[in-house]
C-alpha positions in Angstrom: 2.9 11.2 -18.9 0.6 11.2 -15.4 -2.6 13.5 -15.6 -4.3 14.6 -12.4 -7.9 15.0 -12.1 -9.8 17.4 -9.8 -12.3 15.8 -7.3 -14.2 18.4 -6.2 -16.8 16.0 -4.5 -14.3 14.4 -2.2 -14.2 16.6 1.1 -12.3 13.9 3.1 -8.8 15.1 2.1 -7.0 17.9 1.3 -5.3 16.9 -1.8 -8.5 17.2 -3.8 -6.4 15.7 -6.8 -5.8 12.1 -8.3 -3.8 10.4 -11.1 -6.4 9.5 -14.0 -4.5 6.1 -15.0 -7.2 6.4 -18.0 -6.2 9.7 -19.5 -2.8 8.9 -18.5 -0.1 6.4 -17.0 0.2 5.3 -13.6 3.3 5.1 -11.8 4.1 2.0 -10.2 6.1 1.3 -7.0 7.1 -1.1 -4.7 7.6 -1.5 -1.1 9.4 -4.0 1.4 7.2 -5.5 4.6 7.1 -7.9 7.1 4.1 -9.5 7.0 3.6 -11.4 10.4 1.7 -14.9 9.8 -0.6 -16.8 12.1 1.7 -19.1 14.3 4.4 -16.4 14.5 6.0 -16.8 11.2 7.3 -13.6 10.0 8.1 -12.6 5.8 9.4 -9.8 4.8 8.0 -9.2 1.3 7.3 -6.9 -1.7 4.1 -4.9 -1.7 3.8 -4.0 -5.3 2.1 -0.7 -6.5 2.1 0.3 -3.1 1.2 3.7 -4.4 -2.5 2.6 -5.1 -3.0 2.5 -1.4 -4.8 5.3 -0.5 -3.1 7.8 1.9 -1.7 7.8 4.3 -0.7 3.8 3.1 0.5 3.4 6.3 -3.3 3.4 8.1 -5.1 1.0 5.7 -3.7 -2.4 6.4 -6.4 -4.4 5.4 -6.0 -3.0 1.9 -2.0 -3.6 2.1 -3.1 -7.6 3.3 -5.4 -7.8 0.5 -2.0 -7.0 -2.0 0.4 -9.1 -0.2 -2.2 -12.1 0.0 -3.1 -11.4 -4.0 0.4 -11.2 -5.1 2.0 -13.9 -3.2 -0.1 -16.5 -3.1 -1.0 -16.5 0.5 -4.6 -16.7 2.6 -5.5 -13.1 3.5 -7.0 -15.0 7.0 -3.0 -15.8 7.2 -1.8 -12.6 8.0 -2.0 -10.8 11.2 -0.3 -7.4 10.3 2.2 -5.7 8.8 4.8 -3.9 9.2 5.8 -0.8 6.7 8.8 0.4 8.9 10.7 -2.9 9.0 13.7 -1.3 7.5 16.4 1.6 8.3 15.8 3.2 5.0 11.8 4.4 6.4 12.2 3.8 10.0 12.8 7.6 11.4 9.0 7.6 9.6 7.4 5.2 12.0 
């Protein structure tokens, strides 16, 4: 079951509602990226729970780079960028 909470106090979006993972569960999700490395290297990845991004995902990379480096391991000083868009499936998106 997902609950959603009012947040009256947050004026910076217009969807002034947010899951409460407390009073309820949270829906997980994953996403494909490249990840482009230092030195030209280029991964393409999962980003689990990409749904805990903020939105719109897309705009906070350093949030997304913080993920990838947690859940694989890598040096968040490694990464350069990221691309969301790397496949046809989101593409017409970009």
């Amino acid at each position: 079951m997902y609950v959603l909470k009012k947040n009256v106090d947050n004026k910076q979006t217009t969807l002034p509602y947010e899951l409460d993972a407390q009073l309820g569960d949270h829906p997980r999700s994953s996403r494909k990226v490249r990840v482009f490395m230092r030195g030209g290297e280029q991964k393409v990845l999962d980003l689990h729970d990409y749904i805990s991004i903020p939105p719109p995902r897309t705009s906070h990379q350093d949030i997304a780079i913080r993920m990838v480096s947690e859940q694989h391991g890598l040096t968040p000083g490694a990464i350069i960028g990221l691309d969301f868009f790397h496949d046809k499936k989101f593409g017409k998106y970009k």
